[in-house]
DRENTORSE-950524 format. One record per residue (C-alpha): residue in three letters; x, y negated, z negated. Coordinates in nm, 4 decimals. Example, Ala and Ser with C-alpha at 12.3 -4.5 7.8 and 13.67 -1.06 7.14 Angstrom:
# DRENTORSE-950524
<pt 'ALA', <1.2300, 0.4500, -0.7800>> <pt 'SER', <1.3670, 0.1060, -0.7140>> 
This chain:
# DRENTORSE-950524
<pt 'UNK', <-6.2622, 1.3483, -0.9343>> <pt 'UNK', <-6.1297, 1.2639, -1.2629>> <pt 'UNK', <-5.8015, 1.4773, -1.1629>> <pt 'UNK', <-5.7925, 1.2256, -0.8695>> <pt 'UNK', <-5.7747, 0.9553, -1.1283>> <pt 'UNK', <-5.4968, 1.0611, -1.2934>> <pt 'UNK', <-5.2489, 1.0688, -0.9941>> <pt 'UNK', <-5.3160, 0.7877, -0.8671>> <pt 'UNK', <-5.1204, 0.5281, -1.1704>> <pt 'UNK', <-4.8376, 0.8332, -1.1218>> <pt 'UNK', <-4.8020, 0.7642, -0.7156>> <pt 'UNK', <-4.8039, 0.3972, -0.8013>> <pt 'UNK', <-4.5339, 0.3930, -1.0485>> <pt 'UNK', <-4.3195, 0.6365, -0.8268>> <pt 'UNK', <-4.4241, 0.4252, -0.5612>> <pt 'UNK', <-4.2879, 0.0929, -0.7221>> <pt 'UNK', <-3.9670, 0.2767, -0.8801>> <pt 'UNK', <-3.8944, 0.3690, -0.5716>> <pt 'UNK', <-3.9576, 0.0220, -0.3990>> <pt 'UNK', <-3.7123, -0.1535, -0.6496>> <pt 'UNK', <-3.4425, 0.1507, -0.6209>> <pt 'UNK', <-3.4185, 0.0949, -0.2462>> <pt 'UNK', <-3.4082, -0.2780, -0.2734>> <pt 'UNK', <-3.0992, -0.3068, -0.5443>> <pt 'UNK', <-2.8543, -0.0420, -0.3028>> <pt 'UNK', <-2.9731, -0.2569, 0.0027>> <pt 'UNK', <-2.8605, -0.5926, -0.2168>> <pt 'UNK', <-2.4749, -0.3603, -0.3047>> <pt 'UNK', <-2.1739, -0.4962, -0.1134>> <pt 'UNK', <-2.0300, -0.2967, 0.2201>> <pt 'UNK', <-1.6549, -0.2243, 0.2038>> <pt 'UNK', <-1.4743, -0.2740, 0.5150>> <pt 'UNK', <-1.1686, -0.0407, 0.6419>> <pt 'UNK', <-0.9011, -0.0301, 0.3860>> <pt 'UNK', <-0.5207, -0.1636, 0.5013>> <pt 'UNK', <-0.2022, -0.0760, 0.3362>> <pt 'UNK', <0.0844, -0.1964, 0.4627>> <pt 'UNK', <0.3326, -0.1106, 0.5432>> <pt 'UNK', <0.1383, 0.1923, 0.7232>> <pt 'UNK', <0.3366, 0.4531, 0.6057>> <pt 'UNK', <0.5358, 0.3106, 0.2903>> <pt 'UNK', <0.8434, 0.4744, 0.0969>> <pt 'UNK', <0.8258, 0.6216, -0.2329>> <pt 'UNK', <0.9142, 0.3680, -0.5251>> <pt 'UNK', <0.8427, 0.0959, -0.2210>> <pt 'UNK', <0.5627, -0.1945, -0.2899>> <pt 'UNK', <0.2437, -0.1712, -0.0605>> <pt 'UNK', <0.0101, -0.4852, -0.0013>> <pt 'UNK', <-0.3330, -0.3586, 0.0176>> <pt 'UNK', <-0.6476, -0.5706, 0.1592>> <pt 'UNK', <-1.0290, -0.4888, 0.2163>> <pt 'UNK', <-1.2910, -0.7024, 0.3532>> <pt 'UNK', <-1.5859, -0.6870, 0.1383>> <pt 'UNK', <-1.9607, -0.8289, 0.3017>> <pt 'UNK', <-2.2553, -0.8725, 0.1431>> <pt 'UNK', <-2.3345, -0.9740, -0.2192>> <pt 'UNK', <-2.0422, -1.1688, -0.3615>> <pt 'UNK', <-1.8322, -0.9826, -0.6745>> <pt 'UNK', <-1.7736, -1.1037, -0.9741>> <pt 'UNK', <-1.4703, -0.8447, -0.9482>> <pt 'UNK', <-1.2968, -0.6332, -0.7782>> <pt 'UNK', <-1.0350, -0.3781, -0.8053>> <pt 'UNK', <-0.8003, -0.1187, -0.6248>> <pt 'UNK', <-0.7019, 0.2124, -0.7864>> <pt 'UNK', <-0.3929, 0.3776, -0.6983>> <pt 'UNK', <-0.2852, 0.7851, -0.7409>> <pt 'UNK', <0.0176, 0.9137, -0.6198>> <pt 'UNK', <0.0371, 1.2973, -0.5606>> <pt 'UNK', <0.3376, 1.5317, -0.4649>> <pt 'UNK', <0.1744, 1.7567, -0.1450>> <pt 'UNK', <0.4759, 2.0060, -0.2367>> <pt 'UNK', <0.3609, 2.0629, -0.5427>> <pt 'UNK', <0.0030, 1.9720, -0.5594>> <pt 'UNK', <0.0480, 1.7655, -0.8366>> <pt 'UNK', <-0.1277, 1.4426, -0.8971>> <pt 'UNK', <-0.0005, 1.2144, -1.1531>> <pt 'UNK', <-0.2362, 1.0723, -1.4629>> <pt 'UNK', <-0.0635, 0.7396, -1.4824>> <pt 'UNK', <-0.3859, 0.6057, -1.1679>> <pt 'UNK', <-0.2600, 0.2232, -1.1636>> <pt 'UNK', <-0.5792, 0.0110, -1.1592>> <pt 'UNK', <-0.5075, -0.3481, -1.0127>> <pt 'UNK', <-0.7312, -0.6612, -0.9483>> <pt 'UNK', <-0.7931, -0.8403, -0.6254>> <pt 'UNK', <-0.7460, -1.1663, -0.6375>> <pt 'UNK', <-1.0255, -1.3040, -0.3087>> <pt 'UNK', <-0.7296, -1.4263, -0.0243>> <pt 'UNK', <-0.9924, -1.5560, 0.2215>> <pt 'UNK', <-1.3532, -1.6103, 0.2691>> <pt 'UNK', <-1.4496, -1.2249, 0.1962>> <pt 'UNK', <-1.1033, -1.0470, 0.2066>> <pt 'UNK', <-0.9444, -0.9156, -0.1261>> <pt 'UNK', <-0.5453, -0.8388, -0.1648>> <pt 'UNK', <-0.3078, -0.6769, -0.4227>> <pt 'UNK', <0.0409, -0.5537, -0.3930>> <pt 'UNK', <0.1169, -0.2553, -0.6142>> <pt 'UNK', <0.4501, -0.1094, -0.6248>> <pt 'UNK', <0.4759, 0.2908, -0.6298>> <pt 'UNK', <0.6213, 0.4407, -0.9585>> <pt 'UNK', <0.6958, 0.7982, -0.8619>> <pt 'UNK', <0.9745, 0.8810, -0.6104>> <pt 'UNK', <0.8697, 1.2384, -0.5513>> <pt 'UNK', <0.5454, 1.1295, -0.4412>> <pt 'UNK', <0.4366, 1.2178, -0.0871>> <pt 'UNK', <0.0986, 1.0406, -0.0376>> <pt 'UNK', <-0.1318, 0.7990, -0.2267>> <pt 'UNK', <-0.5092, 0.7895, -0.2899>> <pt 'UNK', <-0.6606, 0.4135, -0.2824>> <pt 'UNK', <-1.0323, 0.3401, -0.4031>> <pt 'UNK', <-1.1828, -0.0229, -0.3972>> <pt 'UNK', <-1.4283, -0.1084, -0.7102>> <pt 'UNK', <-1.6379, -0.3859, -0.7001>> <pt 'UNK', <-1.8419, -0.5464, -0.9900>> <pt 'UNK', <-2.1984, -0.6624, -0.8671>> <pt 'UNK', <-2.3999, -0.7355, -1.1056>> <pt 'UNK', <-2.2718, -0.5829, -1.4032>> <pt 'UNK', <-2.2431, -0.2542, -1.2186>> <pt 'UNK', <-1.9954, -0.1076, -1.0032>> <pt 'UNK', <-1.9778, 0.0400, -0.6792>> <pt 'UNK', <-1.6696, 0.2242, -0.4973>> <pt 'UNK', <-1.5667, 0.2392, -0.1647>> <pt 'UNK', <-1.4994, 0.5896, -0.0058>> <pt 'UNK', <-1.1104, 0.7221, -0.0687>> <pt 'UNK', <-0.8273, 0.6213, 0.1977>> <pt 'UNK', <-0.5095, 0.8435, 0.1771>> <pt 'UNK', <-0.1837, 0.7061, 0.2765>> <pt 'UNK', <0.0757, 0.9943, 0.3507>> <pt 'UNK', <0.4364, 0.7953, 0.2285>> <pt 'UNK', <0.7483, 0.8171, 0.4787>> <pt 'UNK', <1.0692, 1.0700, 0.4352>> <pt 'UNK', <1.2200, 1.0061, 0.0575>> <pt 'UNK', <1.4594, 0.7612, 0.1629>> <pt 'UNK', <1.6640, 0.6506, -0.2245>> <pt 'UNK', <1.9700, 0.9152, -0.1357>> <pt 'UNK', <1.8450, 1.2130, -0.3255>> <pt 'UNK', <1.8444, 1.5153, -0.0505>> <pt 'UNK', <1.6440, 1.7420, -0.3060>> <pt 'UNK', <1.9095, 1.9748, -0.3937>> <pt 'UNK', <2.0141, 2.0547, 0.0156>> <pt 'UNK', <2.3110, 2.0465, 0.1668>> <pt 'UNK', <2.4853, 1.7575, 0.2617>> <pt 'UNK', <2.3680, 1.6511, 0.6083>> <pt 'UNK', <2.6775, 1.7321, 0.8502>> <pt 'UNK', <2.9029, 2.0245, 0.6023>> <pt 'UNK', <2.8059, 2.2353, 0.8450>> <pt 'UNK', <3.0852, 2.1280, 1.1039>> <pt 'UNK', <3.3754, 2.1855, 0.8467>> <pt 'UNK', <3.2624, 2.5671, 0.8243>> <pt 'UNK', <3.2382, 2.5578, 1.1781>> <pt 'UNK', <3.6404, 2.4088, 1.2541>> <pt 'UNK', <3.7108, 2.6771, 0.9938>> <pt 'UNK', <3.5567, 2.9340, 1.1661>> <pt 'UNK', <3.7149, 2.8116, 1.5387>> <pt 'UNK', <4.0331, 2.8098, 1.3449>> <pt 'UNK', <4.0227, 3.1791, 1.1970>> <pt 'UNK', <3.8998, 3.3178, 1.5466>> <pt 'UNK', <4.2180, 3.1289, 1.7642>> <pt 'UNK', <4.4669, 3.3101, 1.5069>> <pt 'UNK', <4.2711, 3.6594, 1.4945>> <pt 'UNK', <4.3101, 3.5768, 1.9138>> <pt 'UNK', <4.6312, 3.5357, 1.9034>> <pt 'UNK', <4.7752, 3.8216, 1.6292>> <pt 'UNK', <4.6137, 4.0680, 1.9284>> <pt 'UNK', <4.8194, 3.8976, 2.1993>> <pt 'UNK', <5.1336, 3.8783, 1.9886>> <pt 'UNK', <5.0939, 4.2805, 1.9377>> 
């Protein structure tokens, strides 16, 4: 009986703690579907990127950007972190120009400031379009191909003809 006793403040308390816990995440914000656009942007390019946000109003919110190589694997440190100024009655929007033209996709993540404490939104990866500032990567020249190719017609007609001529 006295054992009883003593679990029942525990179950309480847990019981409470637990009450409160559930109410603050029910009170958070909801993120909406991230949009960057354009859709599939260029290296070095600038990208205009909106959320709608319901729910609790923030005091502030944010948009972090990463830029990583696929080739390579590399991610680079420089994450920009930009605020979003509110455009409409709950959608926020930033442009943020790209800094790395070797890049091949980017890595947004909304923060929001409620309360004093802040939430994220779940990651949305943007793969970035062909490199498109003139810099091949080292390959050949699109279209050197056809001068070995007139060479090569050229030295077969006069190999043709030598064994005619003979």
């Amino acid at each position: 009986m006295k054992n009883e006793r003593k679990f029942i403040p525990i179950i309480v308390i847990i019981s409470l703690v637990g009450t409160i816990a559930g109410s603050v995440v029910a009170a958070g914000v909801t993120f909406g579907t991230i949009t960057v656009t354009p859709s599939g942007p260029a290296a070095l390019s600038t990208v205009t990127i909106s959320v709608p946000i319901s729910g609790e109003a923030p005091s502030e919110v944010r948009v972090t950007v990463e830029e990583c190589n696929g080739k390579t694997g590399v991610c680079y440190p420089d994450i920009q972190n930009v605020s979003m100024p509110l455009i409409s009655s709950s959608i926020y929007r930033t442009d943020v120009t790209l800094k790395h033209s070797d890049a091949t996709y980017i890595t947004c993540k909304i923060v929001a400031k409620i309360g004093g404490v802040w939430q994220q939104s779940s990651d949305k990866r943007v793969n970035l379009s062909a490199n498109t500032d003139g810099n091949n990567d080292g390959k050949k020249t699109p279209g050197f191909e056809v001068v070995v190719f007139a060479i090569a017609i050229g030295v077969s007609l006069i190999v043709i003809r030598r064994k005619r001529v003979k």
